[in-house]
TINU-330510 format. One record per residue: residue number from 0; x, y negated, z negated of N, C-alpha, C in turn. Coordinates in nm, 2 decimals, decimal comma, always signed. Layout:
+-----+--------+--------+--------+--------+--------+--------+--------+--------+--------+
| seq |    n.X |    n.Y |    n.Z |   ca.X |   ca.Y |   ca.Z |    c.X |    c.Y |    c.Z |
+-----+--------+--------+--------+--------+--------+--------+--------+--------+--------+
| NUM |      X |      Y |      Z |      X |      Y |      Z |      X |      Y |      Z |
...
+-----+--------+--------+--------+--------+--------+--------+--------+--------+--------+
***
This chain:
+-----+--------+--------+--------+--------+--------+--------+--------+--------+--------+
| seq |    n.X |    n.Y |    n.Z |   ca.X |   ca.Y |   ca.Z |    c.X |    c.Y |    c.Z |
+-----+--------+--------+--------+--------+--------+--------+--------+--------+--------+
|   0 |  -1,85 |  +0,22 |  +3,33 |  -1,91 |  +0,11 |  +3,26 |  -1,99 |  +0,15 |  +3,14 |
|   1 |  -2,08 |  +0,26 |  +3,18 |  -2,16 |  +0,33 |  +3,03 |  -1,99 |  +0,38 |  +2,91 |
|   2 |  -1,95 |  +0,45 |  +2,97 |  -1,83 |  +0,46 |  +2,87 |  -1,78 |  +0,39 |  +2,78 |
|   3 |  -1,72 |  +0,25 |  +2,87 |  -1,69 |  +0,15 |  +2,81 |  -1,80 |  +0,06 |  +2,70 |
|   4 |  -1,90 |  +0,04 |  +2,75 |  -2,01 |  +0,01 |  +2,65 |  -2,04 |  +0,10 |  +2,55 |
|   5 |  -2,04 |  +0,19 |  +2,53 |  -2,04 |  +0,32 |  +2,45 |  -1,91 |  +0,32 |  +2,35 |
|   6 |  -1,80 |  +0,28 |  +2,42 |  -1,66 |  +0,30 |  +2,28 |  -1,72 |  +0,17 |  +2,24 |
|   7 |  -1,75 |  +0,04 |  +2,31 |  -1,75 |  -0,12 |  +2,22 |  -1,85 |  -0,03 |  +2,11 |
|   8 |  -1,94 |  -0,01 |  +2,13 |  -2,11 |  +0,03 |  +2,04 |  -2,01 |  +0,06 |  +1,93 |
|   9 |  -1,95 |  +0,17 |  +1,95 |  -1,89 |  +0,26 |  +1,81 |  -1,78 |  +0,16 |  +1,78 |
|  10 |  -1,71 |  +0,06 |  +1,84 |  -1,62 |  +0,00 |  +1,72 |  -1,69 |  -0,11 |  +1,67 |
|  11 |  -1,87 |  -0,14 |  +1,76 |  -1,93 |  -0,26 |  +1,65 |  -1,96 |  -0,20 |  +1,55 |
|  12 |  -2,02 |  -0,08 |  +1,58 |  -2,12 |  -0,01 |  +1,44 |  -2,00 |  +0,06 |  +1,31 |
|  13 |  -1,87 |  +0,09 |  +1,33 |  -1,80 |  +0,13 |  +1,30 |  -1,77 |  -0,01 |  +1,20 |
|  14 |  -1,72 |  -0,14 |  +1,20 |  -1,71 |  -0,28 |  +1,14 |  -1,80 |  -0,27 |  +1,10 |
|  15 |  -1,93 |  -0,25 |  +1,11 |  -2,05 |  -0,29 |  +1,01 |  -2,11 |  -0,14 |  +0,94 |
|  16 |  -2,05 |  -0,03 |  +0,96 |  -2,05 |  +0,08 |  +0,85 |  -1,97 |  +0,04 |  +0,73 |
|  17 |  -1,85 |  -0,06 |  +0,80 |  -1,73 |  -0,07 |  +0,67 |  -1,78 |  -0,17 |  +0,61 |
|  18 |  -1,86 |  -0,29 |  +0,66 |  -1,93 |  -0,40 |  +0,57 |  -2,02 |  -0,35 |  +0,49 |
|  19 |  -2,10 |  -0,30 |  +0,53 |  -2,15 |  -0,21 |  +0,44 |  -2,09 |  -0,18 |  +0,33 |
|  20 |  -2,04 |  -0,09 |  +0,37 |  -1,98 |  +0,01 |  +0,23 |  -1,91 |  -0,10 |  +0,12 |
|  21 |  -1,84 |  -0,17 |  +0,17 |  -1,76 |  -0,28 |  +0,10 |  -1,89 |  -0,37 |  +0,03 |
|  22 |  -2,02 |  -0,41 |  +0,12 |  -2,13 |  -0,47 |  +0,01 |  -2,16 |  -0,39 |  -0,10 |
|  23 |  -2,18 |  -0,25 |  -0,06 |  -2,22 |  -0,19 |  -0,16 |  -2,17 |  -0,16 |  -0,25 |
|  24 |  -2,00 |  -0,12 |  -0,29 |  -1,93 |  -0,15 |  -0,37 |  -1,93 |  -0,24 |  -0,42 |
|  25 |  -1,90 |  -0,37 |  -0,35 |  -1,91 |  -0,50 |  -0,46 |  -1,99 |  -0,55 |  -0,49 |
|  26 |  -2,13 |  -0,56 |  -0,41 |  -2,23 |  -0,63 |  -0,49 |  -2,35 |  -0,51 |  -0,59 |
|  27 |  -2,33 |  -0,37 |  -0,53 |  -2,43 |  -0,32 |  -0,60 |  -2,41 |  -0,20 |  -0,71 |
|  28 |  -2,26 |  -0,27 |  -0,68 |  -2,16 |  -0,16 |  -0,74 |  -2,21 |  +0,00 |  -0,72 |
|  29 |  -2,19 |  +0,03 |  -0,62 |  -2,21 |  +0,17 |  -0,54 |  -2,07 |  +0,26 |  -0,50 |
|  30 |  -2,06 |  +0,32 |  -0,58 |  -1,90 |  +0,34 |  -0,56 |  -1,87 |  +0,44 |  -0,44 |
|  31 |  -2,00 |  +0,54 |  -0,37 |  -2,02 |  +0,62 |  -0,27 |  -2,14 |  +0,57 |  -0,17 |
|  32 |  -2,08 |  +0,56 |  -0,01 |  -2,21 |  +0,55 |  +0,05 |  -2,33 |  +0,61 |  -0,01 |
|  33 |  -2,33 |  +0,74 |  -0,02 |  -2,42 |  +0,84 |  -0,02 |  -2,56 |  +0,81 |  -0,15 |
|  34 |  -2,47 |  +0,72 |  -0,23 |  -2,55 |  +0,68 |  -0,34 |  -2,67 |  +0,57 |  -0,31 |
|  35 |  -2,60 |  +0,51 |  -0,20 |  -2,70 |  +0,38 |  -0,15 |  -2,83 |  +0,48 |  -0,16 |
|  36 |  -2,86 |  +0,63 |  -0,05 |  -2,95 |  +0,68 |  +0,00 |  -3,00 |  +0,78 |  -0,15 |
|  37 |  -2,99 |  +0,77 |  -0,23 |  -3,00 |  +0,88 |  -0,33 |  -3,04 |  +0,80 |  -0,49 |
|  38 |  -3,01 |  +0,70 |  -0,49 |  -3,03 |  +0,65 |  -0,61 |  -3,14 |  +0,59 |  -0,61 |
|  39 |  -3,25 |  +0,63 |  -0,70 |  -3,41 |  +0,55 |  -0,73 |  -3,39 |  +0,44 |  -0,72 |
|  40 |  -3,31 |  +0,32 |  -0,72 |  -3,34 |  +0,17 |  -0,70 |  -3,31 |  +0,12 |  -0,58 |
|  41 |  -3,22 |  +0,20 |  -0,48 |  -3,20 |  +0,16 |  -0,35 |  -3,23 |  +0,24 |  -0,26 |
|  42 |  -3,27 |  +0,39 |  -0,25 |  -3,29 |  +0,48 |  -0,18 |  -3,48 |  +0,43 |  -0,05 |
|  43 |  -3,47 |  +0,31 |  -0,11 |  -3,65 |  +0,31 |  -0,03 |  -3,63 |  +0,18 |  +0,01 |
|  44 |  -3,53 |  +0,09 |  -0,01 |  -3,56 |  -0,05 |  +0,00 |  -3,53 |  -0,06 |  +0,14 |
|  45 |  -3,50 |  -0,04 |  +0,25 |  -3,50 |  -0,06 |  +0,35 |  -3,53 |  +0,05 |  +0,41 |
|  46 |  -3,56 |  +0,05 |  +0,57 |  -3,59 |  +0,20 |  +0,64 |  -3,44 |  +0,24 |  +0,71 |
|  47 |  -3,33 |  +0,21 |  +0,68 |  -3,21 |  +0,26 |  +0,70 |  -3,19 |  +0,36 |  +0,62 |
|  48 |  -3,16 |  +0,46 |  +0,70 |  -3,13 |  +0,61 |  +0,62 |  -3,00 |  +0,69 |  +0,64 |
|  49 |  -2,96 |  +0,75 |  +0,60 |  -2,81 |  +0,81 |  +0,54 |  -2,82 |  +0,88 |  +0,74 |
|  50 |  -2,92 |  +0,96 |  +0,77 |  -2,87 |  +0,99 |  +0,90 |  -2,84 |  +0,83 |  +1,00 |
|  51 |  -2,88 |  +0,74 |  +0,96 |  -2,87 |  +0,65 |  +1,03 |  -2,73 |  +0,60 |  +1,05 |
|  52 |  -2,67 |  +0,60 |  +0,91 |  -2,54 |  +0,62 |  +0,86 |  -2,45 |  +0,64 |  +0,90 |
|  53 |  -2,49 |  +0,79 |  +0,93 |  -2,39 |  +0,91 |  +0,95 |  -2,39 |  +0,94 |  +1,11 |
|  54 |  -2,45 |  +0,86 |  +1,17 |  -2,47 |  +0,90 |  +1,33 |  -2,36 |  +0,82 |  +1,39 |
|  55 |  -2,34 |  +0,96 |  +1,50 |  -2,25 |  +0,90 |  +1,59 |  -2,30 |  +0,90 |  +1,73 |
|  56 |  -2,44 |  +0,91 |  +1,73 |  -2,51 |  +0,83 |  +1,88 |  -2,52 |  +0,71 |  +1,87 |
|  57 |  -2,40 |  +0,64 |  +1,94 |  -2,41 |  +0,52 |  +1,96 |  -2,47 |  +0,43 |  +2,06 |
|  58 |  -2,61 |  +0,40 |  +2,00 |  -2,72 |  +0,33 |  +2,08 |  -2,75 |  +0,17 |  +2,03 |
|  59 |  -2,80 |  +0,13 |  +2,12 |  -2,82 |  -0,04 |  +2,09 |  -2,94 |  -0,07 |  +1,96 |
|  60 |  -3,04 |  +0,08 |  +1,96 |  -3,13 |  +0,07 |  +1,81 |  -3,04 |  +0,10 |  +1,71 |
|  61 |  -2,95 |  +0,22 |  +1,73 |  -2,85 |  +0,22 |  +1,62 |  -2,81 |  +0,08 |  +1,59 |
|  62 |  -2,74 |  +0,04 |  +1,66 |  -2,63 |  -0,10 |  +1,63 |  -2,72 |  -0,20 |  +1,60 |
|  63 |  -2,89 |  -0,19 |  +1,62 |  -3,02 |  -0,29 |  +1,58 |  -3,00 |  -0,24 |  +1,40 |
|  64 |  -2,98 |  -0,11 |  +1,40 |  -3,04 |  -0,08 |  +1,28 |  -2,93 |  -0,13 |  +1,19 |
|  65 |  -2,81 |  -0,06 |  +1,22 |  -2,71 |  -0,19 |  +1,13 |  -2,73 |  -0,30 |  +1,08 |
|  66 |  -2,71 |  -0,35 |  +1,20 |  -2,76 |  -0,53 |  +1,18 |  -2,86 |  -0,57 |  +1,09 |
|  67 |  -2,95 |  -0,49 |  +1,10 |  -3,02 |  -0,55 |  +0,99 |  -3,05 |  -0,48 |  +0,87 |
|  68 |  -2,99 |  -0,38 |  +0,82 |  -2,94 |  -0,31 |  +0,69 |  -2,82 |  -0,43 |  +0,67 |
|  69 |  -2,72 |  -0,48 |  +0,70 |  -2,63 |  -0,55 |  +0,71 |  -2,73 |  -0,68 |  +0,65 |
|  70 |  -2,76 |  -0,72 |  +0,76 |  -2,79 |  -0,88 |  +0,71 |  -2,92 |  -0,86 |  +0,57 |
|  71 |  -3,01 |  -0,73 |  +0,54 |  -3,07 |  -0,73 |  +0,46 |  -3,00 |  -0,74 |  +0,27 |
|  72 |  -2,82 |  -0,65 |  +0,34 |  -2,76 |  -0,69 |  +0,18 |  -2,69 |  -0,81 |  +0,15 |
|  73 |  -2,67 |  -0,86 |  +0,30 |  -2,59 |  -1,02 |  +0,26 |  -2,73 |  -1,07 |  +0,17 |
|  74 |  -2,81 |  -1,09 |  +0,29 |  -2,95 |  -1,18 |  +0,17 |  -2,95 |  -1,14 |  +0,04 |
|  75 |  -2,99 |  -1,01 |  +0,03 |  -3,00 |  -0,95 |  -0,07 |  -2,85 |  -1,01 |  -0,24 |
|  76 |  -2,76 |  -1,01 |  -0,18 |  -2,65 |  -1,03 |  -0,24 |  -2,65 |  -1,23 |  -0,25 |
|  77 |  -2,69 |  -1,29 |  -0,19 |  -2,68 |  -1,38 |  -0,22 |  -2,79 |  -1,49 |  -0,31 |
|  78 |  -2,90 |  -1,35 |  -0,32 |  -2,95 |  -1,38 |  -0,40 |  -2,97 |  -1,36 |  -0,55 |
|  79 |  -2,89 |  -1,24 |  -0,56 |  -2,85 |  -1,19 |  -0,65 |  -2,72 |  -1,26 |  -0,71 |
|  80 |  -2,64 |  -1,33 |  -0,62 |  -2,50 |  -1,37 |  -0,67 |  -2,49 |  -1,37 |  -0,84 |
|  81 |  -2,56 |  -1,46 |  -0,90 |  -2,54 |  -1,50 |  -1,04 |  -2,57 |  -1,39 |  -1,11 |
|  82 |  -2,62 |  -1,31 |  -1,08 |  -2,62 |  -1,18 |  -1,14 |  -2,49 |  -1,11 |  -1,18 |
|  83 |  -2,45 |  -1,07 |  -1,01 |  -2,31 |  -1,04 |  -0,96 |  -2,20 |  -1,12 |  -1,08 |
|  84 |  -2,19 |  -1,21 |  -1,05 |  -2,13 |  -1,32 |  -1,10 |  -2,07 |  -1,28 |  -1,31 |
|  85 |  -2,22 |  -1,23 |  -1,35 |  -2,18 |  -1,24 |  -1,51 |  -2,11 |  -1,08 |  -1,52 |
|  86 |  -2,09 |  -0,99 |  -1,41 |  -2,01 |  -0,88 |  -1,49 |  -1,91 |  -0,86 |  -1,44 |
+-----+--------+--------+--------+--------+--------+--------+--------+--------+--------+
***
């Protein structure tokens, strides 16, 4: 049963690594994860960190921490849209 809950974890957190990456590309035009964690305008704006990222202990704070690195760039992007929008 821990097994099984353990592979689901890694294919949720695995769909929301890839949302990710795909936000960051298209809305913040990030063309490398790695850049999210490194570049002075986005490297501090949340407490999601590149090991956060890169981990493959798949725990229910991990899959918390997603979630809300996730829902922090939808907001983030929808607020921005018209921004997005002129280039």
């Amino acid at each position: 049963m821990q097994e099984q809950k353990r592979l689901n974890m890694s294919r949720f957190i695995g769909q929301l690594r890839n949302e990710l990456m795909e936000i960051w590309r298209s809305q913040i035009f990030l063309e490398k994860p790695e850049m999210r964690f490194s570049h002075p305008n986005y490297a501090t704006v949340t407490a999601f960190t590149e090991a956060d990222f890169d981990s493959d202990l798949y725990t229910e704070e991990l899959l918390e921490k997603f979630e809300k690195e996730l829902e922090f760039w939808k907001q983030f992007s929808e607020k921005n849209r018209h921004l997005v929008d002129l280039v």
